[in-house]
C-alpha positions as a printed Julia matrix, in Angstrom:
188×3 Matrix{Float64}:
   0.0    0.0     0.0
   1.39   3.4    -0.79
   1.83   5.75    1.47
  -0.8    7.91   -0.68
  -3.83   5.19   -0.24
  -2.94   5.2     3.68
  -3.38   9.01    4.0
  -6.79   8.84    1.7
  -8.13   6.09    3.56
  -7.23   7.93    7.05
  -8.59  11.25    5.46
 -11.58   9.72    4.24
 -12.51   7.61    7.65
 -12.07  10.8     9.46
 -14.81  12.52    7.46
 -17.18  10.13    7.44
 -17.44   9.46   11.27
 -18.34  12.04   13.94
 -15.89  12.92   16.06
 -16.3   11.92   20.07
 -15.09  15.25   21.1
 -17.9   17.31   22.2
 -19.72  14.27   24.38
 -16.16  13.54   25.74
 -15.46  17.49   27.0
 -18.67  17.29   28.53
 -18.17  14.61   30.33
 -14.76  15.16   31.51
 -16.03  19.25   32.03
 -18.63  17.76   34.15
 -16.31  15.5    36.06
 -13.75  17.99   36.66
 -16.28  20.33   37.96
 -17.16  17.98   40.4
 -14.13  16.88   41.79
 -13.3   20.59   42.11
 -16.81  20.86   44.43
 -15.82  17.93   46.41
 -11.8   18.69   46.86
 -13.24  22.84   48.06
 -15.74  21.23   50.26
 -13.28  19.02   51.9
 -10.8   22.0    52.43
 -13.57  24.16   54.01
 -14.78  20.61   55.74
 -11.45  20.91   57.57
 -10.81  24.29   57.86
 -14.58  25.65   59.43
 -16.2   23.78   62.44
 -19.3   25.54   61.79
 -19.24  24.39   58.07
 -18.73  20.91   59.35
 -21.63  21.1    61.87
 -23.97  22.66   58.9
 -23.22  20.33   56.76
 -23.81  16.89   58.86
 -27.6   18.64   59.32
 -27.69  18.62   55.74
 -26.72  15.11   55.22
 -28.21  13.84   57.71
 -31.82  15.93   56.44
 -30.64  14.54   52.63
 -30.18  10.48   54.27
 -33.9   10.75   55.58
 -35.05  11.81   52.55
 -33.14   9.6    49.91
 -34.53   6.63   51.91
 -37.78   7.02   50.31
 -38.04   4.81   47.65
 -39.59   6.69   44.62
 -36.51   8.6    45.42
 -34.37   5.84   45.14
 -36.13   5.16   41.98
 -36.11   7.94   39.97
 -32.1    8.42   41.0
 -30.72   5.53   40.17
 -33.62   6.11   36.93
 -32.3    9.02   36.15
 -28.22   7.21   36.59
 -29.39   4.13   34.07
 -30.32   6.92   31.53
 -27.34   8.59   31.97
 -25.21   5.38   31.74
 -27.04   4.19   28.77
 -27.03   7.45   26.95
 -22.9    7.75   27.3
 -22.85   3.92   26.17
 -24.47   4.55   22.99
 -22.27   7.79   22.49
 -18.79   5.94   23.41
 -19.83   2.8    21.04
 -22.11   3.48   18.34
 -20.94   4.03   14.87
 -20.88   7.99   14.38
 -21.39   7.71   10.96
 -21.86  10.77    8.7
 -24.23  11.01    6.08
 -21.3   10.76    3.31
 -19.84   8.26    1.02
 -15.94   8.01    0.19
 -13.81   6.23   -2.49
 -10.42   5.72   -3.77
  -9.45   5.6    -7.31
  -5.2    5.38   -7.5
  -4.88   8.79   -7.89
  -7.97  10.72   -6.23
 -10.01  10.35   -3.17
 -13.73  10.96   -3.25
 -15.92  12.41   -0.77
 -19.63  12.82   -1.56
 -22.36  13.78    0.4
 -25.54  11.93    0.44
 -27.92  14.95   -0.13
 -25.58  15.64   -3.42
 -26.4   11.9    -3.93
 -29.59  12.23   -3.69
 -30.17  15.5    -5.49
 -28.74  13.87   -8.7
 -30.83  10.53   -8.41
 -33.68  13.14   -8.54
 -32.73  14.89  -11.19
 -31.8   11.65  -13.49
 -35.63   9.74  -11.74
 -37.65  13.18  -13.0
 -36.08  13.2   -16.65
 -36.08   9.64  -17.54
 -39.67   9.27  -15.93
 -40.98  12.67  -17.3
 -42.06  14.37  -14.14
 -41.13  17.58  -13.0
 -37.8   17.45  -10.52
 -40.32  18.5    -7.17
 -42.36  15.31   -7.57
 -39.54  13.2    -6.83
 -37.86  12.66   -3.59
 -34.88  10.76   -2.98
 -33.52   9.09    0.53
 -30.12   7.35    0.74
 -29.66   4.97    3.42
 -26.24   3.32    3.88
 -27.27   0.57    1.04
 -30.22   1.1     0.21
 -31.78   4.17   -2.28
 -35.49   4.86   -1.35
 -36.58   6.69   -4.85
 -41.06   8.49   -4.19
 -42.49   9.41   -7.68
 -45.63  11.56   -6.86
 -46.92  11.75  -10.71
 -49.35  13.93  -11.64
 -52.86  12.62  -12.45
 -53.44  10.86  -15.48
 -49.69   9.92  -16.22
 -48.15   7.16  -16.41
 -45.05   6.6   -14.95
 -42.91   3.43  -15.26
 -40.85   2.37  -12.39
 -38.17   0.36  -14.78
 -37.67   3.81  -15.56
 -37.22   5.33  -12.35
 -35.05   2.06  -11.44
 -32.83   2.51  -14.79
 -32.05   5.96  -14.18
 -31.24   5.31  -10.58
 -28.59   2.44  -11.27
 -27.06   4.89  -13.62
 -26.56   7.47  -11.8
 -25.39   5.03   -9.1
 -22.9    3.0   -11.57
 -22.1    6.33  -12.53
 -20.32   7.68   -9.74
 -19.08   4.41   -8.21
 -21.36   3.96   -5.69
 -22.79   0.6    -5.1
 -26.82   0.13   -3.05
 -29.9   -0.82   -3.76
 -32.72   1.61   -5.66
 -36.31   0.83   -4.54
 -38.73   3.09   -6.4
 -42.28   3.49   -4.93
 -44.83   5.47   -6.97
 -47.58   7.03   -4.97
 -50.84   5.61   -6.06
 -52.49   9.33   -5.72
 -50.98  11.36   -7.97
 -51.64  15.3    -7.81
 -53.81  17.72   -9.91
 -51.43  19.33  -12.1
């Protein structure tokens, strides 16, 4: 592998996954903050009797009242939410709605609406509608293609499905098209 294909690849699998920054700083803001807390209130826990005797009273006020158990509950609730949400951040695929490719000497980033917007175009002409009565999704392999037609016309879907793959083959791109015509076409 050439040291050329090594960057690409790098480049390209940095721009099509989200970066872990932001929920990372905010949980390592939110943990600094509150080891800060703690280490200030053990320094004034030591320093001030009458801090110390103010804030047993408030413990001991907070201990009666987290031994209620819809207290309990919605804490450790509210903790499993917490837990689960980070989870999901830390180990799901941060994908980006982009597509990337290598030919030997370029690298190719495209974005899924451009993607899209092109399918749309390519759906419309072949299928002779006009451009706004076709809308295009891209999933990761699959191309979701909705001809709204307008009343009267008839609209083949090998059509739609031909210019799809083309467009598709065209750029390099390999998924699925599934065209779905809406049975109630509008008034035009």
């Amino acid at each position: 592998m050439t040291n050329e294909r090594a960057t690409y690849r790098r480049v390209l699998r940095r721009e099509t996954h989200a970066s872990r920054t932001a929920p990372a700083l905010a949980v390592g803001a939110i943990a600094a903050l509150l080891l800060i807390a703690l280490l200030a209130g053990a320094v004034w826990w030591l320093a001030d009797s009458g801090f110390r005797d103010a804030a047993a009273r408030g413990l001991e006020e907070v201990s009666i009242g987290v031994q209620q158990p819809a207290v309990l509950f919605a804490a450790g609730g509210a903790l499993v939410l917490l837990a689960v949400v980070l989870l999901a951040l830390a180990l799901l695929p941060g994908r980006r709605a982009r597509r990337a490719r290598t030919t030997e000497r370029t690298a190719l980033l495209v974005d899924d609406g451009v993607i899209a917007d092109s399918i749309a175009a390519a759906v419309a002409r072949r299928a002779g509608v006009e451009r706004d009565r076709v809308s295009v999704f891209v999933g990761r392999r699959t191309v979701e293609v909705r001809i709204t037609p307008t009343s009267g016309v008839f609209v083949r879907v090998t059509d739609a499905e031909d210019a799809a793959n083309d467009i598709l083959a065209g750029i390099g791109f390999a998924a699925t098209p599934r065209v779905v015509i809406e049975p109630h076409g509008v008034v035009a």
